[in-house]
C-alpha positions as CSV (number, residue, x, y, z in Angstrom):
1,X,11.9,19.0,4.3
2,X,9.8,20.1,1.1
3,X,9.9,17.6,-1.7
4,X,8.6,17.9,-5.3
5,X,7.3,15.3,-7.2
6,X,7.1,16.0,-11.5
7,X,5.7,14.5,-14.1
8,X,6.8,15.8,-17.7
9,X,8.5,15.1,-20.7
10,X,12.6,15.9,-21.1
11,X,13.0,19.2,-22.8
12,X,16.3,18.3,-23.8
13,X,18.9,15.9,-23.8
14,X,20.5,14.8,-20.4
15,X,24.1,16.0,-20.2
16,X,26.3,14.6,-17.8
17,X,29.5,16.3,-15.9
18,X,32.1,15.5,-13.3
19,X,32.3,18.3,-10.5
20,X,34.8,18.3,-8.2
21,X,34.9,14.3,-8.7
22,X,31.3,14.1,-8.3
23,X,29.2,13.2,-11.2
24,X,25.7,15.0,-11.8
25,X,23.2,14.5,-14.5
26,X,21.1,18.0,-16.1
27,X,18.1,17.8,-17.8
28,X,14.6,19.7,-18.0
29,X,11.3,18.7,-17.4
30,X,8.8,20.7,-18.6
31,X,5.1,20.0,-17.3
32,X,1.9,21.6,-19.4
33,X,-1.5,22.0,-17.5
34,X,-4.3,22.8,-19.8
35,X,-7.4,24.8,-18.4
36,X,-10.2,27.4,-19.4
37,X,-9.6,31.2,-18.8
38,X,-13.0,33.1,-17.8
39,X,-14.1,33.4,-21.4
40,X,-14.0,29.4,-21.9
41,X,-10.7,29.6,-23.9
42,X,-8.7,26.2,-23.7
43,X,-5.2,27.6,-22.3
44,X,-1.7,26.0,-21.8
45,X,0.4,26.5,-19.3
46,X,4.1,25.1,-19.2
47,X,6.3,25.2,-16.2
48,X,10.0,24.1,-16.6
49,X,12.1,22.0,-13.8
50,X,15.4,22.5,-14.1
51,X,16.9,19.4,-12.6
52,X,20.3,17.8,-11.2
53,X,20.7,14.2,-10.1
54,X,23.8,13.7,-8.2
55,X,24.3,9.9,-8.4
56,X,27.5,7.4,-9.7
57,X,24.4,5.8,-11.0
58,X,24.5,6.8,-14.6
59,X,23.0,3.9,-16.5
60,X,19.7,6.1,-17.1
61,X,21.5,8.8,-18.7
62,X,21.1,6.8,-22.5
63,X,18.0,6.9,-21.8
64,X,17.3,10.2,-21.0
65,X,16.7,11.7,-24.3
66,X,14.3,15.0,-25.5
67,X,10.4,14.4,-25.4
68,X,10.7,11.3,-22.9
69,X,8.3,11.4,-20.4
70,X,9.4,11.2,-16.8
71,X,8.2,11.2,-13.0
72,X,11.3,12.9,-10.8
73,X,11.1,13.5,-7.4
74,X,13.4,15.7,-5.4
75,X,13.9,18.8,-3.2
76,X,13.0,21.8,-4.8
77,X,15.6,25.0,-5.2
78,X,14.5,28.5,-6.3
79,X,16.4,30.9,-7.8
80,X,16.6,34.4,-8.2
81,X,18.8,36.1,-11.4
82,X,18.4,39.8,-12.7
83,X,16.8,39.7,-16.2
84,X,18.2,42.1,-19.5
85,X,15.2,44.6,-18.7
86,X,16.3,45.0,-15.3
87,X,13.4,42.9,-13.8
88,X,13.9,40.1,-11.2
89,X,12.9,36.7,-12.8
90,X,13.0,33.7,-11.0
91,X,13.7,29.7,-11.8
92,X,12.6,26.2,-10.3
93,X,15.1,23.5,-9.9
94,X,15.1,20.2,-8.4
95,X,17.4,18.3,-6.9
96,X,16.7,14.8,-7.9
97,X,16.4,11.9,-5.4
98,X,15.1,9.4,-7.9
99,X,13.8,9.6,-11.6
100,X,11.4,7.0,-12.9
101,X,11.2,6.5,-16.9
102,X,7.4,6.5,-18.1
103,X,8.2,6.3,-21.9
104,X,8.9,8.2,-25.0
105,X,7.0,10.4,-27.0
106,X,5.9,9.0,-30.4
107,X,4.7,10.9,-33.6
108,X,2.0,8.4,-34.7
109,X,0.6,6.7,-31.6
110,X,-2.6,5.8,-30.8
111,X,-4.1,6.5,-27.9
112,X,-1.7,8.5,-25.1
113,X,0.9,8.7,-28.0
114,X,3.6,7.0,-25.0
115,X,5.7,3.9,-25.7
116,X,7.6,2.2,-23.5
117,X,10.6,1.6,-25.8
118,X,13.0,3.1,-22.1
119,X,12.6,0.2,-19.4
120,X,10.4,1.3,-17.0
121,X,12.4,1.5,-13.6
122,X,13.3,3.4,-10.8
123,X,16.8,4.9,-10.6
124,X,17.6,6.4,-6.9
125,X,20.6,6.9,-4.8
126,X,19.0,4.4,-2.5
127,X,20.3,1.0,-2.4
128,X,17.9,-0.9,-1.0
129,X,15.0,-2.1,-3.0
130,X,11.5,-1.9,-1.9
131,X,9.9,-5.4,-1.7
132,X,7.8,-7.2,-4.6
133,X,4.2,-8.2,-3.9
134,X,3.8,-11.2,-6.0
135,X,0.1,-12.2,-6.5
136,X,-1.4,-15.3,-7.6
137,X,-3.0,-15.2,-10.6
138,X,-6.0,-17.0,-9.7
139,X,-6.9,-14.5,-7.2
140,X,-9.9,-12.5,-7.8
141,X,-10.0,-8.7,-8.4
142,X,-11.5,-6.4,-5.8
143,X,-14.0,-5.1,-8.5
């Protein structure tokens, strides 16, 4: 099994649909890695995910809204279409396991320019929860 694991902002709107009397969630998630081509130019590169989540569990959905910033995890899916020029193009899309909200983007931030107005959780198809370590306050820090 290969599995893909994004962090990015929402490029849209999630839209959800019934399918044969399944429900599925789409939305894109667009990740930007910035470098320095040979000359020392900063550069951006943007790579879209395409992604369906296949769940009942549609709570998140609200909160799935352009520029918030996600971590999805999933199997990835590539596909192959035939472009207007006649060229073969390709596209990435993921089949989402579980999506975690990280925030939303905000115009006049400090700092990261993230908020955490969407409640930070993790929506799977799994229904067991993993186990809370609780620690006691008074504990010291290992640094």
């Amino acid at each position: 099994m290969i599995k893909l694991q994004v962090i990015g902002n929402l490029g849209r709107d999630c839209v959800t649909n019934n399918v044969n009397g399944r429900t599925v969630m789409n939305f894109t998630v667009a990740h930007t890695e910035r470098y320095k081509d040979a000359q020392g130019n900063q550069q951006d590169k943007t790579i879209w995910v395409d992604c369906a989540y296949w769940s009942d569990r549609t709570a998140v959905a609200p909160y799935l809204k352009k520029g918030t910033q996600v971590y999805v995890e999933g199997t990835p899916e590539v596909r192959t279409y035939a472009k207007n020029d006649g060229t073969n193009g390709a596209s990435l899309s993921l089949r989402v396991q579980s999506v975690q909200l990280l925030g939303t983007k905000t115009e006049n931030s400090g700092g990261s320019g993230y908020n955490n107005a969407a409640p930070a959780g993790n929506f799977s198809g799994n229904t067991q929860q993993a186990p809370v370590q609780v620690m006691d306050a008074g504990d010291d820090l290992p640094f």
